[in-house]
Structures are given as structure tokens and as C-alpha cells.
ZATIDO-330341 format. One line per 5 residues: number of its first residue (from 1); for each residue x, y, z of N, C-alpha, C. Coordinates in pm, 1 decimal, decimal comma, padded with zeros to 6 digits. Example, Ala and Ser with C-alpha at 12.3 -4.5 7.8 and 13.67 -1.06 7.14 Angstrom:
BEGIN
1> 01319,0:-00569,0:00780,0:01230,0:-00450,0:00780,0:01320,0:-00330,0:00780,0 ~ 01285,0:-00225,0:00708,0:01367,0:-00106,0:00714,0:01290,0:00003,0:00787,0
This chain:
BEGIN
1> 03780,8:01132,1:00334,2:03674,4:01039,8:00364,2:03610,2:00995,5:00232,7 ~ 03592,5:00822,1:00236,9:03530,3:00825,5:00089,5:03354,1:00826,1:00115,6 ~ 03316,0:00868,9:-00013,7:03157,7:00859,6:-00023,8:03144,6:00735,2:-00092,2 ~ 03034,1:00696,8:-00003,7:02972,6:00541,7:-00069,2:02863,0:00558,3:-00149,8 ~ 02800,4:00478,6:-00201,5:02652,4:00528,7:-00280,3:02532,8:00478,5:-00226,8
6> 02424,7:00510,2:-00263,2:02346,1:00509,8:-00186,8:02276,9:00395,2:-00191,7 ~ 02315,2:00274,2:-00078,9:02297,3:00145,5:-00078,7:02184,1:00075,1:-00051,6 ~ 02027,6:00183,0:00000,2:01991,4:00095,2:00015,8:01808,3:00179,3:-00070,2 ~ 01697,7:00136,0:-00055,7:01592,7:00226,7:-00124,3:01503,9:00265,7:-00038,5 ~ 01407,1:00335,0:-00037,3:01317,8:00392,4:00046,6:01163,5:00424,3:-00020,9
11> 01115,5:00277,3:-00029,3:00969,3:00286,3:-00069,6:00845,3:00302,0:00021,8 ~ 00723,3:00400,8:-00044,2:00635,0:00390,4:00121,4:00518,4:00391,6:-00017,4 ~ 00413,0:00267,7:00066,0:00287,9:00260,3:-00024,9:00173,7:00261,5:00054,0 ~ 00064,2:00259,7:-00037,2:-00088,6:00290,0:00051,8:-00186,4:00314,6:-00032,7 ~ -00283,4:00208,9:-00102,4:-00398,6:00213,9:-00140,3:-00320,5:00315,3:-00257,1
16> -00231,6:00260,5:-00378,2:-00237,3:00286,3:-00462,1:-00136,4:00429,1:-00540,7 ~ -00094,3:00479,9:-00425,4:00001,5:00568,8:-00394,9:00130,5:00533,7:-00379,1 ~ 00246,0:00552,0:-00422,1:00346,7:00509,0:-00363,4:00475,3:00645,6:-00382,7 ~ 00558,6:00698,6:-00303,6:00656,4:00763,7:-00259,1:00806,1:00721,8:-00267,9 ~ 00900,1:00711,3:-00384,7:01026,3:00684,5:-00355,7:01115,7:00751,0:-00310,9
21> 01258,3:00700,8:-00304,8:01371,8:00764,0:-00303,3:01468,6:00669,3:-00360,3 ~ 01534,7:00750,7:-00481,3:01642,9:00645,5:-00513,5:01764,6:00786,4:-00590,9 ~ 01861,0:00705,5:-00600,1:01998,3:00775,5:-00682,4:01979,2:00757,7:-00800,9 ~ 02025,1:00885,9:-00851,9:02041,9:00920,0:-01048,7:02218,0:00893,4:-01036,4 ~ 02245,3:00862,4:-01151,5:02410,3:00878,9:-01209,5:02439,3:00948,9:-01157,7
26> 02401,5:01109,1:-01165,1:02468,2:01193,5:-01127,0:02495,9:01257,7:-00960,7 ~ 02524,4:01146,2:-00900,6:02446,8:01199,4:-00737,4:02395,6:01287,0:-00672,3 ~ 02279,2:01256,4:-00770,8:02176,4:01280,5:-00671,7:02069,7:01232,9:-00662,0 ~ 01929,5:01275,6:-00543,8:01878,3:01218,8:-00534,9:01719,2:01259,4:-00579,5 ~ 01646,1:01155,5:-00633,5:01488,0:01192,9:-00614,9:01395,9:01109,6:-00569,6
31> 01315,1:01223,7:-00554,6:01177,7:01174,3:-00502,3:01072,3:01155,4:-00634,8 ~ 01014,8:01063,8:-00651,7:00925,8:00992,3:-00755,0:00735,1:00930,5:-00642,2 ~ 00642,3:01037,1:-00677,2:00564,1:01060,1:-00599,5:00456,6:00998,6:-00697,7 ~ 00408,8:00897,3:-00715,8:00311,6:00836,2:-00814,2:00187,8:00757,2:-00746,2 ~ 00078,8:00805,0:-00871,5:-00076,1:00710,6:-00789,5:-00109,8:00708,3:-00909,9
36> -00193,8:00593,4:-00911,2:-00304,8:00559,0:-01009,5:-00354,5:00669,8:-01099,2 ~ -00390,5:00612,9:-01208,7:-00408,6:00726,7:-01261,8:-00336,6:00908,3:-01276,3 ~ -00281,8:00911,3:-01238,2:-00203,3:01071,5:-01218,2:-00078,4:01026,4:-01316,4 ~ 00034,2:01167,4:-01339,2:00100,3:01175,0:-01366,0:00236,8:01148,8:-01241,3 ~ 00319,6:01084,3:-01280,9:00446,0:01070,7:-01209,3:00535,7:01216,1:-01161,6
41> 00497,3:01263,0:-01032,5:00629,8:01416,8:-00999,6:00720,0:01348,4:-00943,0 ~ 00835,2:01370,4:-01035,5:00986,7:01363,0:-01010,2:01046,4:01548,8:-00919,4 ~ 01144,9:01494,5:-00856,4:01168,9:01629,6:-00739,9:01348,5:01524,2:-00733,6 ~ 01459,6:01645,7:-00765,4:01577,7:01629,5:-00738,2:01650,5:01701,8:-00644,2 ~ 01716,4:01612,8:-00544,6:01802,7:01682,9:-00475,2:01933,4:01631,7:-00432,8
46> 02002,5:01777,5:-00375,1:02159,0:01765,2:-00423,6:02193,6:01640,8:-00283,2 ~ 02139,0:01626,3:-00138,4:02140,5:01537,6:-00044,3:02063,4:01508,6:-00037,7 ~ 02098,0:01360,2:00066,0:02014,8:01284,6:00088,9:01923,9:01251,7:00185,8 ~ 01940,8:01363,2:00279,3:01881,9:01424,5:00393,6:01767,2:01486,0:00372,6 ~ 01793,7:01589,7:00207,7:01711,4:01676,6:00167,6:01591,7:01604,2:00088,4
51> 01643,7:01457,2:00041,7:01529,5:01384,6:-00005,2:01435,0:01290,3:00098,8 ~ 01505,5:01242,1:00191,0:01420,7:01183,4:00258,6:01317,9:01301,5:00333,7 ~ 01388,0:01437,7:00353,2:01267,1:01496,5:00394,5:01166,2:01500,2:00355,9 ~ 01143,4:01565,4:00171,8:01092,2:01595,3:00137,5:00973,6:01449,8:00094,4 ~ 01050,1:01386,9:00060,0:00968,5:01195,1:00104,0:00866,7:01214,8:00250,7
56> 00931,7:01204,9:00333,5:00877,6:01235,2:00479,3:00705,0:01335,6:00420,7 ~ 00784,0:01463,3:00429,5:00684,5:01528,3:00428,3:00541,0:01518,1:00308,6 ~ 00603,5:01464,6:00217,8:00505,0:01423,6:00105,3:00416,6:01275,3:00160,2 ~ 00460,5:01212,4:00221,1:00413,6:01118,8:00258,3:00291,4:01168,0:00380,3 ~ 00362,9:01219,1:00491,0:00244,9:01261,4:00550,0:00114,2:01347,6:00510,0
61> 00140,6:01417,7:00407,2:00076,0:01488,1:00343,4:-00083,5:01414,2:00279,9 ~ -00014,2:01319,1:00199,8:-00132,1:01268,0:00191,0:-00271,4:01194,9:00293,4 ~ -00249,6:01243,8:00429,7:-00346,3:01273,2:00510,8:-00428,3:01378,8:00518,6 ~ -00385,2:01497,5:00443,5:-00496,3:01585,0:00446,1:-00510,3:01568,2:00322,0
């Protein structure tokens, strides 16, 4: 079976916050968790299942 790459992006924003998901060279994937003022946390993972979770869950997060 061939692997394709990862075709498409997964941005979520809100008053200044914003949550990615995108592919490195090396396939894999991160999460890039940035707001105003703050520092940028980068988070790598080996799937892409394992990044949208962790997207998911970072995203809701910023409700509490």
C-alpha cells in the first residue's frame, strides 16, 4: 500500500490563539500551539491520529 503525504492542513483560531497541524520532512507530524505574545510550543508526532489528538485536546483546553 502506498503512503501519500499529508495533503491537506489543520488550522483552528480564536482571539489571537491559533493551533496547527502540519508535516516536517521527516514524516512526521506537529503541533505548533501559538498566542500573542507567548512563546511558540512545537510537540512532534510519529502519526497523524496522534497529532490531531493532541490538536483536539489542546484546543479544547483553552476553555478552562
Amino acid at each position: 500500500m502506498a503512503i501519500k503525504p499529508f495533503s491537506f492542513g489543520l488550522r483552528l483560531r480564536d482571539k489571537g490563539r491559533t493551533v496547527r497541524v502540519r508535516q516536517d520532512a521527516k514524516r512526521r507530524y506537529v503541533v505548533e500551539d501559538s498566542q500573542k505574545g507567548r512563546r511558540t510550543n512545537q510537540r512532534s508526532h510519529a502519526s497523524l491520529g496522534g497529532a490531531i489528538r493532541d490538536a483536539a485536546s489542546t484546543w479544547r483546553g483553552r476553555l478552562h
